[in-house]
FIGU-855591 format. One record per residue (C-alpha): residue number from 1; residue in one letter; x, y, z. Coordinates in pm, 1 decimal. Example, Ala and Ser with C-alpha at 12.3 -4.5 7.8 and 13.67 -1.06 7.14 Angstrom:
// residues 2
R   k r       px       py       pz
R   1 A   1230.0   -450.0    780.0
R   2 S   1367.0   -106.0    714.0
// end
This chain:
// residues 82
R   k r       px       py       pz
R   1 X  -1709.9   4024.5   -874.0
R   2 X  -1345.2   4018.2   -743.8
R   3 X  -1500.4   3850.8   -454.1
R   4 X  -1581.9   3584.5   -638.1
R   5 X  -1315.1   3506.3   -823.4
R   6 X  -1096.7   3513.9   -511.1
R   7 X  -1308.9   3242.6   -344.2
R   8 X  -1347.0   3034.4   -671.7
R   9 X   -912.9   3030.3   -665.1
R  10 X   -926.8   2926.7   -339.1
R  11 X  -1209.0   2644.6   -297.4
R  12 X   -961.3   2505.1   -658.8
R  13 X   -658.9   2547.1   -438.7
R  14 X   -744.3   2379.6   -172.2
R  15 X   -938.9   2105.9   -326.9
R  16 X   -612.1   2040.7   -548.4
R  17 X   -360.3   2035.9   -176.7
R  18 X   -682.7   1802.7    -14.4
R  19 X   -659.7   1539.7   -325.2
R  20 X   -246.4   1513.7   -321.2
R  21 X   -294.1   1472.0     85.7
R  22 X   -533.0   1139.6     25.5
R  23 X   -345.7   1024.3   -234.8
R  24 X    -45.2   1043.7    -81.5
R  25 X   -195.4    835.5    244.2
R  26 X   -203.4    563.5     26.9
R  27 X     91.7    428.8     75.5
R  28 X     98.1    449.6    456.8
R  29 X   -149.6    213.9    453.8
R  30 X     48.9    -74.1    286.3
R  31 X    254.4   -326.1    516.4
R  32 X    618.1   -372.6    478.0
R  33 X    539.1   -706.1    281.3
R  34 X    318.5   -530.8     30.2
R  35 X    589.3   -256.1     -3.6
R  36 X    843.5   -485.9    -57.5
R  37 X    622.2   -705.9   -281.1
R  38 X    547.8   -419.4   -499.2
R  39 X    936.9   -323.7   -564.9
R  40 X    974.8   -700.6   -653.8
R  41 X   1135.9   -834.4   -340.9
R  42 X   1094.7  -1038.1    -56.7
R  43 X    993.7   -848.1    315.5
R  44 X   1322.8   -832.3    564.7
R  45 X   1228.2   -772.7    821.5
R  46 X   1293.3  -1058.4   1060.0
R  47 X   1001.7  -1186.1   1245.0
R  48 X    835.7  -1167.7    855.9
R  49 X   1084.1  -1409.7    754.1
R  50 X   1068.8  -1595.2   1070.7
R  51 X    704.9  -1628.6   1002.3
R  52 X    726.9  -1710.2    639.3
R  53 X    988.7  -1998.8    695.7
R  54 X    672.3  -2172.1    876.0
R  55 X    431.6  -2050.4    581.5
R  56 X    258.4  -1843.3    821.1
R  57 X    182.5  -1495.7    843.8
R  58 X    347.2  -1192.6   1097.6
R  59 X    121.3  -1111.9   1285.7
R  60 X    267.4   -785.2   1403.7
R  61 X    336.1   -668.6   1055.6
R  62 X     36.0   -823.3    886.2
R  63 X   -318.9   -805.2   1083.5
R  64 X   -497.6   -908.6    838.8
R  65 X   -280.3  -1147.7    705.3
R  66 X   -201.5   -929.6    357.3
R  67 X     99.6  -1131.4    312.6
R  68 X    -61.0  -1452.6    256.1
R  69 X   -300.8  -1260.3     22.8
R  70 X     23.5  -1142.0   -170.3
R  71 X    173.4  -1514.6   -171.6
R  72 X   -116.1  -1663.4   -314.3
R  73 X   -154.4  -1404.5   -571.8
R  74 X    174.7  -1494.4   -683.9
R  75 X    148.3  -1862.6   -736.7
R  76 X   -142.5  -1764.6   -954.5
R  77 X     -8.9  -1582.1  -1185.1
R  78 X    303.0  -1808.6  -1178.0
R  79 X     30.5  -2104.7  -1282.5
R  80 X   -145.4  -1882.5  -1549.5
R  81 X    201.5  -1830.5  -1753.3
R  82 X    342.3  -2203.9  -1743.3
// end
């Protein structure tokens, strides 16, 4: 019976430590634009600005082009409250 309650504390342990660890990874996965667009700012760093001067998108920091995404979202909900 002891047994059993020792693996039961575990298998909650480590399922608790495995969920903080994903969640956590989260935020790794966000490019310096998004992390900067999420604390309200504009991205730094300079070959984003460089980049966004032309209206295009870094490609170093921004595969997938996530910036544009962010800019577009932006003029939407700029539209939606005038």
């Amino acid at each position: 019976m002891k047994l059993i309650k020792v693996l039961s504390i575990i298998a909650c342990t480590v399922s608790l430590l495995v969920g903080s660890a994903i969640a956590g990874d989260k935020d790794k996965d966000k490019t310096c634009c998004e992390k900067a667009s999420a604390a309200g700012k504009e991205c730094t760093h300079k070959c984003c600005v460089a980049a966004h001067k032309d209206g295009k998108s870094c490609e170093k920091c921004n595969p997938d082009k996530q910036d544009l995404k962010l800019k577009k979202e932006k003029k939407k909900a700029a539209a939606k409250t005038e």
